[in-house]
C-alpha positions as CSV (number, residue, x, y, z in Angstrom):
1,X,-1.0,-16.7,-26.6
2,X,2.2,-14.7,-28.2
3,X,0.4,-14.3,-31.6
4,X,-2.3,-11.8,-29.9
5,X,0.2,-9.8,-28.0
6,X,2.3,-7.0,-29.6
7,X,5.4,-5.4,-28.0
8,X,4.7,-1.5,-26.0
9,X,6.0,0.4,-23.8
10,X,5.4,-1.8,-21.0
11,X,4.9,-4.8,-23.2
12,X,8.5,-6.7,-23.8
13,X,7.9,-9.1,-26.4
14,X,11.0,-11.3,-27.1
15,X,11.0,-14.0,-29.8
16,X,13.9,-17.0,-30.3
17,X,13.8,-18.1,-34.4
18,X,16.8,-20.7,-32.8
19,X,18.5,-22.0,-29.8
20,X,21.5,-20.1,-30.4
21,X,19.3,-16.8,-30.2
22,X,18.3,-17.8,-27.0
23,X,21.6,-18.8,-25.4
24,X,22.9,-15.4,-24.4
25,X,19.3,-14.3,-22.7
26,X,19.8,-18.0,-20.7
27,X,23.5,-17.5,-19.7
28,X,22.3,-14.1,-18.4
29,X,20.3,-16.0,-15.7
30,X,22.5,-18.8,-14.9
31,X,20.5,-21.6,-16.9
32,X,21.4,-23.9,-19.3
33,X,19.5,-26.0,-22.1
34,X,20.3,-29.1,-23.7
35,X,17.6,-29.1,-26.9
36,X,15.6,-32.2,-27.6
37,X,14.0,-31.1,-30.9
38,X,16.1,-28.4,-32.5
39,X,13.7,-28.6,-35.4
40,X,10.9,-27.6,-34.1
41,X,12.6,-25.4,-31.8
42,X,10.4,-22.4,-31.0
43,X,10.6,-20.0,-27.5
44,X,9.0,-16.4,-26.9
45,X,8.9,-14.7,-23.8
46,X,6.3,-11.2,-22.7
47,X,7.6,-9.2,-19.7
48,X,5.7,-7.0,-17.7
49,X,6.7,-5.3,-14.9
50,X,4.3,-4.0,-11.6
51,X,5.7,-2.1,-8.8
52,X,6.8,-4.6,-6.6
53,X,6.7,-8.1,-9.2
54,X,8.0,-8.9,-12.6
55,X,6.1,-11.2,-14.5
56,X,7.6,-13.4,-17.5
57,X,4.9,-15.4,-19.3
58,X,7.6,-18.2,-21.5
59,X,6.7,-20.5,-24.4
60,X,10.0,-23.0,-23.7
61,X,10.8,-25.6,-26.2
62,X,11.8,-29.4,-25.6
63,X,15.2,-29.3,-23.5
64,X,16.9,-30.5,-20.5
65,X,17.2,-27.8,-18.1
66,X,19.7,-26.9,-15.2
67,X,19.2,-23.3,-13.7
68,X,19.5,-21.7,-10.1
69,X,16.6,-19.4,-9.1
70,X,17.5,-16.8,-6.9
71,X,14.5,-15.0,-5.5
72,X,14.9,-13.6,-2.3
73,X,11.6,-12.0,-2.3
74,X,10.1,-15.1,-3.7
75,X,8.3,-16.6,-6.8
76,X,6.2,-18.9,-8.3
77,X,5.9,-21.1,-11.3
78,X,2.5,-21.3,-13.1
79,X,1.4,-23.6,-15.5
80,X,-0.2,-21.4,-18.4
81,X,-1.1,-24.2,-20.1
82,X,-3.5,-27.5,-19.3
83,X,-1.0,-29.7,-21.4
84,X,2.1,-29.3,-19.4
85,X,4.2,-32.0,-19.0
86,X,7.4,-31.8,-17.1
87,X,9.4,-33.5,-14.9
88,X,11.8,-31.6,-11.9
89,X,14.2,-33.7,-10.3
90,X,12.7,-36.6,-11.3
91,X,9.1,-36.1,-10.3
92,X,6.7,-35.7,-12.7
93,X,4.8,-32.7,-13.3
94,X,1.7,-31.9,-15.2
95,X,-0.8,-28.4,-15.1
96,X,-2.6,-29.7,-11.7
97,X,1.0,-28.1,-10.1
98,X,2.4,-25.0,-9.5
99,X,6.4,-24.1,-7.9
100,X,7.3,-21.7,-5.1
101,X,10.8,-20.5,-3.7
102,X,11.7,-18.1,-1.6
103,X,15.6,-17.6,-1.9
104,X,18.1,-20.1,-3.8
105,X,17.5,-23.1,-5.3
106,X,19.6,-25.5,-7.7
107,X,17.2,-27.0,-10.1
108,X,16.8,-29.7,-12.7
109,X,14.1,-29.8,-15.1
110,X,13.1,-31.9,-18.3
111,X,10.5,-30.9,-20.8
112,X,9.8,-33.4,-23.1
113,X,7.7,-30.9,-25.2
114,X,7.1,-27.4,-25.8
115,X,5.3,-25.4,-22.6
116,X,3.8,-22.5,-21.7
117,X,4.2,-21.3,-18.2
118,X,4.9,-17.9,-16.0
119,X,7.4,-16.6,-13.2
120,X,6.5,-14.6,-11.1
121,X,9.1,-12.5,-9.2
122,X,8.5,-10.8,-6.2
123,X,10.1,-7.9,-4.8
124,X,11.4,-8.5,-1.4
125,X,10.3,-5.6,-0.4
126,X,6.7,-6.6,-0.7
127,X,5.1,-7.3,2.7
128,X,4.8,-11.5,3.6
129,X,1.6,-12.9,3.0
130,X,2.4,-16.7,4.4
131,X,3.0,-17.9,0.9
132,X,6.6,-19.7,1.2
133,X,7.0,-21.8,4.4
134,X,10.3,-22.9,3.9
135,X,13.9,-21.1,2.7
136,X,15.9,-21.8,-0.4
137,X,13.8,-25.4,-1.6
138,X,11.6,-25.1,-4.8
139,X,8.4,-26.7,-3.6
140,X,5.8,-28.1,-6.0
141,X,1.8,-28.0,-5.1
142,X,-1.3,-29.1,-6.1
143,X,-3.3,-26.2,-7.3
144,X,-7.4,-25.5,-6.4
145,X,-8.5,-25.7,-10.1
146,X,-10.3,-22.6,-9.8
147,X,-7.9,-20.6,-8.2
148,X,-5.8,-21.6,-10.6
149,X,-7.8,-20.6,-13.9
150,X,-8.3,-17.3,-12.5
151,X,-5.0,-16.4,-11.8
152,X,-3.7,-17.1,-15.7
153,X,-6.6,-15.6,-16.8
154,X,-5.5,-12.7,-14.6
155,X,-2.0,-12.8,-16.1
156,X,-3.1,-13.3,-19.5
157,X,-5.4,-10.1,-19.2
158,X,-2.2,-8.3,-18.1
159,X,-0.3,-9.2,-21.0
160,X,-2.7,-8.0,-23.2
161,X,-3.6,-4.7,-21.4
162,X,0.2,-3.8,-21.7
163,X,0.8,-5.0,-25.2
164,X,-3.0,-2.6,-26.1
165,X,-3.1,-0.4,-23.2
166,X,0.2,0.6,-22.0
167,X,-0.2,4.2,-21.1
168,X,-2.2,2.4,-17.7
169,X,1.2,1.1,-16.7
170,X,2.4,4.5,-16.1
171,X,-0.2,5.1,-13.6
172,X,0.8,4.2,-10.3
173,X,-2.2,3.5,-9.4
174,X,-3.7,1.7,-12.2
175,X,-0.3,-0.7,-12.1
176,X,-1.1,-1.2,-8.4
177,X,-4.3,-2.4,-8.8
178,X,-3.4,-4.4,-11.1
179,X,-0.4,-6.2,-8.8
180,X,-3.1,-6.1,-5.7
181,X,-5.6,-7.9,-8.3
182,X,-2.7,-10.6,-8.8
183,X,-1.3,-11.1,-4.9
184,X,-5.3,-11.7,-4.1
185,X,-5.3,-14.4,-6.7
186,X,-2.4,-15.7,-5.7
187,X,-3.3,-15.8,-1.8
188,X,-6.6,-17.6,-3.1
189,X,-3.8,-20.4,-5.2
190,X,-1.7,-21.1,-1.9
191,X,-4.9,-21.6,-0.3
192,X,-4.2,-19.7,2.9
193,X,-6.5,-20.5,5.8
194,X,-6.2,-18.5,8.6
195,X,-7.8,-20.2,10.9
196,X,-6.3,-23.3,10.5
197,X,-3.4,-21.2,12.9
198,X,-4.9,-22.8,16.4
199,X,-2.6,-21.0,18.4
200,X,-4.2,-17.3,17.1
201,X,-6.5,-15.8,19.5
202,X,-8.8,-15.8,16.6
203,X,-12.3,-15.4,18.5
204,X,-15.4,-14.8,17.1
205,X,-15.8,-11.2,18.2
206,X,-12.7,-9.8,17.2
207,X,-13.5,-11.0,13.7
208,X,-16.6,-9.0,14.0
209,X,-14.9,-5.7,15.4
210,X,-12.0,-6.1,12.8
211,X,-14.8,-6.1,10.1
212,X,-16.7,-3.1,11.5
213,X,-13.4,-1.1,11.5
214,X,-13.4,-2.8,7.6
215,X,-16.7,-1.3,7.2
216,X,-15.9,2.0,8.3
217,X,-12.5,2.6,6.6
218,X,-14.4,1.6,3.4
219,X,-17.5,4.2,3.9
220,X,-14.7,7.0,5.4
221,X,-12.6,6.9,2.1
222,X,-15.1,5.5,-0.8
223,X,-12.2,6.5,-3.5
224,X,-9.5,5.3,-2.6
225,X,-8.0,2.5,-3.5
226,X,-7.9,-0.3,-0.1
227,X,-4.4,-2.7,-0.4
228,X,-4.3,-6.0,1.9
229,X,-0.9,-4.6,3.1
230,X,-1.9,-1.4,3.8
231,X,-5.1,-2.5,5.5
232,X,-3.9,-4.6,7.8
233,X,-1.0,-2.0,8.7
234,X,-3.7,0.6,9.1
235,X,-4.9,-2.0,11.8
236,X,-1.8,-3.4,13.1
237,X,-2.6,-6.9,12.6
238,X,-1.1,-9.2,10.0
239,X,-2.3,-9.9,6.1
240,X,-3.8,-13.5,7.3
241,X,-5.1,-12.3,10.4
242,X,-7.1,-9.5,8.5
243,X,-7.9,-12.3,5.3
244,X,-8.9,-14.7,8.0
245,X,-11.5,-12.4,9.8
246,X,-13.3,-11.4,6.9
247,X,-14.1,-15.1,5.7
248,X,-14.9,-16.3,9.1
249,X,-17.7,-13.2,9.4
250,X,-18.6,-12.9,5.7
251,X,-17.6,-16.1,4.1
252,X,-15.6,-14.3,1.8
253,X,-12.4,-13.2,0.8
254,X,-11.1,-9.3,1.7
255,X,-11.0,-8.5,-1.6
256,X,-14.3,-9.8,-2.6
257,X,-16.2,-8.2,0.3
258,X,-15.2,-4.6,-0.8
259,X,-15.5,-5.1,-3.9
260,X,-19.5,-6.1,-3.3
261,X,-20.0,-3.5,-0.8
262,X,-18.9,-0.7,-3.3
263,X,-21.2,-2.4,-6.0
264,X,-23.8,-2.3,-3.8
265,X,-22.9,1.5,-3.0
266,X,-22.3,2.1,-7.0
267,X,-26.1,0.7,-7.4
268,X,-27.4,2.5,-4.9
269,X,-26.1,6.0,-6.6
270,X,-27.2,5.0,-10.3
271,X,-30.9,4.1,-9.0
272,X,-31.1,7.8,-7.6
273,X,-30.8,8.3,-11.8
274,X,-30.6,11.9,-12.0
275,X,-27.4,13.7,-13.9
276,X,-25.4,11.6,-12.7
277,X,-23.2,9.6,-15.2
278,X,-21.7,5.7,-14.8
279,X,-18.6,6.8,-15.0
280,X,-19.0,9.5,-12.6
281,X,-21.1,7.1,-10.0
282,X,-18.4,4.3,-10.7
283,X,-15.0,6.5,-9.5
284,X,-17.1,7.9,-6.6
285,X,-16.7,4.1,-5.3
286,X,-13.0,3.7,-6.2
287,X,-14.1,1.6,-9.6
288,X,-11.2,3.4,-11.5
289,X,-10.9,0.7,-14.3
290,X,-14.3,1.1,-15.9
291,X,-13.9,-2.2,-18.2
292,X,-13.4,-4.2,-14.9
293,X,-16.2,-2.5,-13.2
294,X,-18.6,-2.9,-15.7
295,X,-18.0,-6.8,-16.1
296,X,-18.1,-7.2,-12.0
297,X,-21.3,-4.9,-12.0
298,X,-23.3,-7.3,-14.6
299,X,-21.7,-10.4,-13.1
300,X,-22.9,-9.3,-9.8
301,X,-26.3,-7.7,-10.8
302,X,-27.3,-9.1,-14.3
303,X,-27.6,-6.0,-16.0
304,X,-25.1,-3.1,-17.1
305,X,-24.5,0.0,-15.0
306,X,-26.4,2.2,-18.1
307,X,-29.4,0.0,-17.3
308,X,-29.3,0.1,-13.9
309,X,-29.3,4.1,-14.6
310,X,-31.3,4.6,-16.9
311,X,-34.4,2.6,-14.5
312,X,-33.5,5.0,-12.0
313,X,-33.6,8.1,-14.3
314,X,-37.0,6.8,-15.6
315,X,-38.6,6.3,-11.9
316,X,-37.1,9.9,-10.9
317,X,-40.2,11.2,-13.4
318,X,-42.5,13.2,-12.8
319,X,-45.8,11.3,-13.4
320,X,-48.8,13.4,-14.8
């Protein structure tokens, strides 16, 4: 995981050759380790920082660990790893489980081996999305597997397009996709059902009109980049309200509904072939991260974009 990555501007790449090294960076944040293999003693950690989170991928090392977390705008604790082993406060923890706080929180840990896991810090200036139901307790959960997976591969491919790519982390809107990418993940991990709430008035046909007004901020601004938060401000209504309309109407997350109506829009364009490049017919949607576009795209439609074009160049002949 740390071998691959290489320190950048927006890339902090720290390695430990020996507990000692890492002592000052721990007293800094009010831990402190008691080694259980100082021979083999071997911790790295890769910092990246998003507009409203700060995320700290960490190789640890055997130890018994006492630390307070203080998070008042909440974080989480990802296994990065499917070999952890850990135990907190004497329960026993493996990489089915993942940790949230929201506050303070006194906490003991042992780590009978070396681990690889992430914290997540969020700004508390980042709007609520329903994650952390109670103050100040460090809560443990059993994670959807597949939620999971994608949210470390999500991390892991924002380590390494920092540590390759780090002039994209100095545009605000790039770095916001990127954090919207991760909260959607991360609503997906706490597994936030909306309509589980009984006491919302969450009929039928307001789903349906909060969907068409969806619909028609999405064909009104077909560039621009579309953020739970703002969304559901734009709407007055809250994150889980808006999350929880779209997947009762379209069986689908928010993010996953746009997304598929501006590849549909995208395909659309390149079929009309023409002068018209990928690129060009990608941004016209609000796909501003080609890479990511393209691999939706042939996810989605079992071709590449250039395909898809060049069918629609070919059909826009003149036959003689």
């Amino acid at each position: 995981m740390f071998d691959s990555l290489a320190p950048s501007s927006a890339l902090q790449l720290i390695r430990f050759a020996d507990v000692d090294a890492f002592r000052p960076a721990e007293s800094m944040e009010d831990a402190r380790s008691i080694p259980l293999d100082v021979t083999n003693f071997a911790a790295a950690r890769a910092i990246v920082c998003l507009p409203a989170c700060r995320i700290i991928v960490m190789r640890s090392f055997a130890r018994i660990l006492d630390t307070v977390y203080r998070a008042p705008g909440g974080m989480v604790i990802l296994p990065m790893s499917d070999d952890l082993r850990a135990s907190s406060s004497g329960i026993d923890l493996d990489s089915r489980f993942f940790a949230a706080l929201r506050g303070s929180d006194e906490c003991h840990f042992v780590e009978p081996q070396t681990n690889h896991h992430a914290l997540i810090f969020f700004s508390p200036a980042l709007r609520d999305r329903g994650w952390f139901d109670r103050a100040d307790t460090l809560l443990t959960r059993i994670a959807d597997r597949t939620a999971l997976v994608h949210a470390r591969q999500l991390l892991l491919d924002i380590l390494r397009t920092a540590s390759v790519e780090p002039h994209m982390f100095e545009t605000t809107e790039v770095a916001a996709h990127l954090q919207e990418g991760l909260l959607l993940a991360f609503d997906d991990l706490f597994r936030i059902d909306p309509l589980s709430d009984r006491c919302a008035p969450f009929q039928g046909e307001r789903s349906a009109k909060l969907v068409q007004r969806i619909d028609d901020y999405v064909a009104a601004y077909p560039t621009a980049p579309i953020y739970t938060a703002n969304l559901a401000d734009e709407f007055g209504v809250s994150i889980r309200t808006l999350s929880g309309a779209v997947t009762k109407v379209r069986g689908m997350s928010l993010h996953q509904y746009i997304r598929l109506k501006r590849l549909w829009s995208t395909r659309a364009r390149l079929l009309k072939g023409g002068s018209a490049t990928v690129a060009l017919c990608a941004r016209a949607q609000g796909f501003h991260h080609l890479g990511e576009f393209a691999a939706a795209y042939r996810a989605t439609f079992q071709e590449a974009p250039s395909d898809t074009l060049a069918r629609g160049r070919l059909l826009m002949l003149p036959t003689v």
